[in-house]
C-alpha positions in Angstrom: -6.3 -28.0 -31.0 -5.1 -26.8 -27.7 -6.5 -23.5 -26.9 -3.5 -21.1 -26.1 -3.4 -20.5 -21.8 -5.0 -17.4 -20.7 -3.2 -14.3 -19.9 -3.5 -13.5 -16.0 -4.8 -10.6 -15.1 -2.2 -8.4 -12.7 -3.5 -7.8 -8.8 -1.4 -4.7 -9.0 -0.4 -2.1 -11.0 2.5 0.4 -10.9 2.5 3.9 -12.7 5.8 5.4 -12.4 6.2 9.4 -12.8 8.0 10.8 -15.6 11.4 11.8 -15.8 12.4 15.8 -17.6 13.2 15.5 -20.9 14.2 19.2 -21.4 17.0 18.8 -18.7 21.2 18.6 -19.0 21.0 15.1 -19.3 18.5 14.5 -21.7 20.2 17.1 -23.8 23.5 14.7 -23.3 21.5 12.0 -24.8 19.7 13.8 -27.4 23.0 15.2 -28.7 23.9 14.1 -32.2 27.6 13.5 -31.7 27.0 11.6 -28.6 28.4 8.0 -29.1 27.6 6.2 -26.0 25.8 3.5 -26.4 22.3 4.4 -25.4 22.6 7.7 -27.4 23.7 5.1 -30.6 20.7 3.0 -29.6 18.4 5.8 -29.5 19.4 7.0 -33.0 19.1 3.9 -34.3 16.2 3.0 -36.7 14.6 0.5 -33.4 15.2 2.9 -30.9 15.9 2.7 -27.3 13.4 1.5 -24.5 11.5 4.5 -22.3 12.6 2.9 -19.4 16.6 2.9 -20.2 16.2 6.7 -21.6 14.2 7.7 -18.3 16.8 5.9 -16.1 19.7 7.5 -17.6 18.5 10.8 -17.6 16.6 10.8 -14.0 19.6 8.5 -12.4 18.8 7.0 -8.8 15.2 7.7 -8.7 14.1 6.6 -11.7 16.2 3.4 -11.4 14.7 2.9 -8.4 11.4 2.9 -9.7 11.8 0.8 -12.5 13.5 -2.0 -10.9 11.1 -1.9 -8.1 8.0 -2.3 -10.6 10.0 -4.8 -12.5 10.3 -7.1 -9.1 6.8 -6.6 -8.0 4.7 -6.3 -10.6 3.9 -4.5 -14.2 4.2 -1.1 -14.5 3.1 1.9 -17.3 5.6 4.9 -17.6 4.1 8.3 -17.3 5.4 10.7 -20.6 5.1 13.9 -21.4 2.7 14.0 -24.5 1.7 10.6 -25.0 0.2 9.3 -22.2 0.9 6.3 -20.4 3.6 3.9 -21.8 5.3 0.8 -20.8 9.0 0.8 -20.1 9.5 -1.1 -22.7 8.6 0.6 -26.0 10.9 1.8 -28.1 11.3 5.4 -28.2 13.9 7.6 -31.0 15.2 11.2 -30.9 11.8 13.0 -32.6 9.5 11.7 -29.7 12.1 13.1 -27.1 12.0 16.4 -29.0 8.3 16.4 -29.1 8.7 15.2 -25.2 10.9 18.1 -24.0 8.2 20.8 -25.5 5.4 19.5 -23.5 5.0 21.0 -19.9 4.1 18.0 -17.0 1.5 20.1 -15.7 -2.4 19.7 -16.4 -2.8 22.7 -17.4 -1.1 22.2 -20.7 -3.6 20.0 -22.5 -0.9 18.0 -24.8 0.1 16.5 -21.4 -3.2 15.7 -19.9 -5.1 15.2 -22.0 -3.0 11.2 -23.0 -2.6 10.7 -20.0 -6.4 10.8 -18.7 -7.0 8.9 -22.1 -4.9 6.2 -21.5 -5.6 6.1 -17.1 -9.4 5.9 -18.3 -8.7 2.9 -20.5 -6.2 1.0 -18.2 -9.2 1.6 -15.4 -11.5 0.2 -17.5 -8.9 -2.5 -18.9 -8.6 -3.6 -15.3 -11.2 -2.7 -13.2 -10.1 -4.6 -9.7 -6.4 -4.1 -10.2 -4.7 -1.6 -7.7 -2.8 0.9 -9.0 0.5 2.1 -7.0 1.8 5.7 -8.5 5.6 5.4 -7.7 5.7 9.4 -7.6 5.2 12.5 -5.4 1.4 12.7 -4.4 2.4 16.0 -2.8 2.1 17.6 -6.5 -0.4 18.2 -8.5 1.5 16.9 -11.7 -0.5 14.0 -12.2 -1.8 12.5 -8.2 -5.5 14.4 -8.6 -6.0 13.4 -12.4 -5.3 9.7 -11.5 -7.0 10.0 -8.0 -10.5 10.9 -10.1 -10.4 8.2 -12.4 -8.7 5.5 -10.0 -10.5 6.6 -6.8 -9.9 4.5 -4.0 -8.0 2.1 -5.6 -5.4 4.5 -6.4 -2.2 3.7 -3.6 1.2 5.1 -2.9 4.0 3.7 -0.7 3.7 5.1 2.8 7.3 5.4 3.5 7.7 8.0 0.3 5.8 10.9 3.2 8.9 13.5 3.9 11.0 11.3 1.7 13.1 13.3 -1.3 13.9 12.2 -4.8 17.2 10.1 -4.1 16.0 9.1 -0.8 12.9 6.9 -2.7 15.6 6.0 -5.2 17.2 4.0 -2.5 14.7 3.1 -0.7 12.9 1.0 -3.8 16.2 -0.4 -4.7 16.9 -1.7 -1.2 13.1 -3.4 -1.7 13.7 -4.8 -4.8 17.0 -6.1 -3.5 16.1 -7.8 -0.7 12.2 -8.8 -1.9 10.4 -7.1 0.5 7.1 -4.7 -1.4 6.6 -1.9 0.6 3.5 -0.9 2.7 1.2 0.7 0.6 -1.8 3.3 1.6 -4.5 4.8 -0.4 -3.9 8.5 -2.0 -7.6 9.7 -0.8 -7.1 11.2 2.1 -3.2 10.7 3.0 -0.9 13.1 4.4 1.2 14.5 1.3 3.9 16.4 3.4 5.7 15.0 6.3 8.6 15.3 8.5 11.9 13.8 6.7 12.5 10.3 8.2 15.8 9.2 9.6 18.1 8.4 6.3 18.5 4.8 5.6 21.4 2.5 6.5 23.6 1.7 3.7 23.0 -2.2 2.4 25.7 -4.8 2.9 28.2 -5.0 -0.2 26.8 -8.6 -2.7 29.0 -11.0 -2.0 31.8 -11.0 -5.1 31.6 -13.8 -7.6 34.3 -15.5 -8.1 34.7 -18.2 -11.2 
């Protein structure tokens, strides 16, 4: 009998911050009468994936995240309330109600408390992986509580310093596009504010396709 090929073991992880699931958009999604097709999926007795709900209702930077991970590597989603997730699991309207009660902040214990559950396993689970948090390390949402458990192995992109929200967006998606990983440094000891780089030059239009 042949024996099944073994599973490799990732070089690299990616964790990738939560997006608000008390804000307008979620509440566009969460509506009852909405009948889009990601609100339909959502109701639905499967659900929708994390990753779709997160990217609709974060837009750019959350896109940018996702399709970033998805090129370089695998990646967990950070949730309010249950820890760490991948983007793929399958998600309906209760766990988004549940979601939107739960501060990100460590000092509400329904949001730490998964989420150092789940970084303790995955560090145990992989113990020479590194582990890139695609999210502000100038907060103290989640970059100290992954920092203790992950330590030195714990990394960020370098070019995220001074950057905003939609300005990471862009800048993962212009990785992703053109294959290029970015830089990456370690969290201990970095410098979590910076001065705002110079904004990035727009990409070349994809050629069209024609038939």
């Amino acid at each position: 009998m042949m024996r099944p090929a073994p599973v490799p073991v990732p070089r690299r992880v990616f964790l990738l911050s939560p997006a608000r699931c008390d804000g307008v958009r979620m509440l566009m999604l969460r509506r009852k009468a909405a009948s889009f097709r990601l609100a339909m999926e959502l109701r639905s007795p499967t659900g929708a994936a994390v990753g779709d709900v997160f990217t609709f209702t974060s837009g750019l930077y959350f896109r940018g995240k996702i399709t970033y991970a998805r090129a370089f590597g695998v990646s967990w989603v950070i949730t309010p309330g249950a820890g760490l997730v991948e983007p793929e699991r399958r998600i309906g309207p209760a766990d988004l109600d549940a979601w939107a009660r739960v501060r990100v902040d460590l000092e509400d214990r329904r949001y730490r408390r998964p989420l150092e559950r789940d970084a303790r396993a995955l560090a145990v689970r992989l113990p020479d992986a590194e582990v890139v948090l695609l999210g502000s390390i100038a907060s103290n949402k989640y970059a100290n509580l992954l920092l203790d458990i992950f330590d030195d192995r714990l990394l960020f992109p370098v070019d995220f310093v001074g950057r905003g929200d939609m300005s990471r967006g862009g800048l993962l998606l212009r990785s992703a596009r053109t294959g290029t990983e970015l830089p990456y440094g370690p969290v201990r000891g970095a410098i979590r504010h910076g001065p705002r780089p110079p904004r990035l030059p727009k990409l070349p239009s994809r050629p069209s396709r024609t038939a």
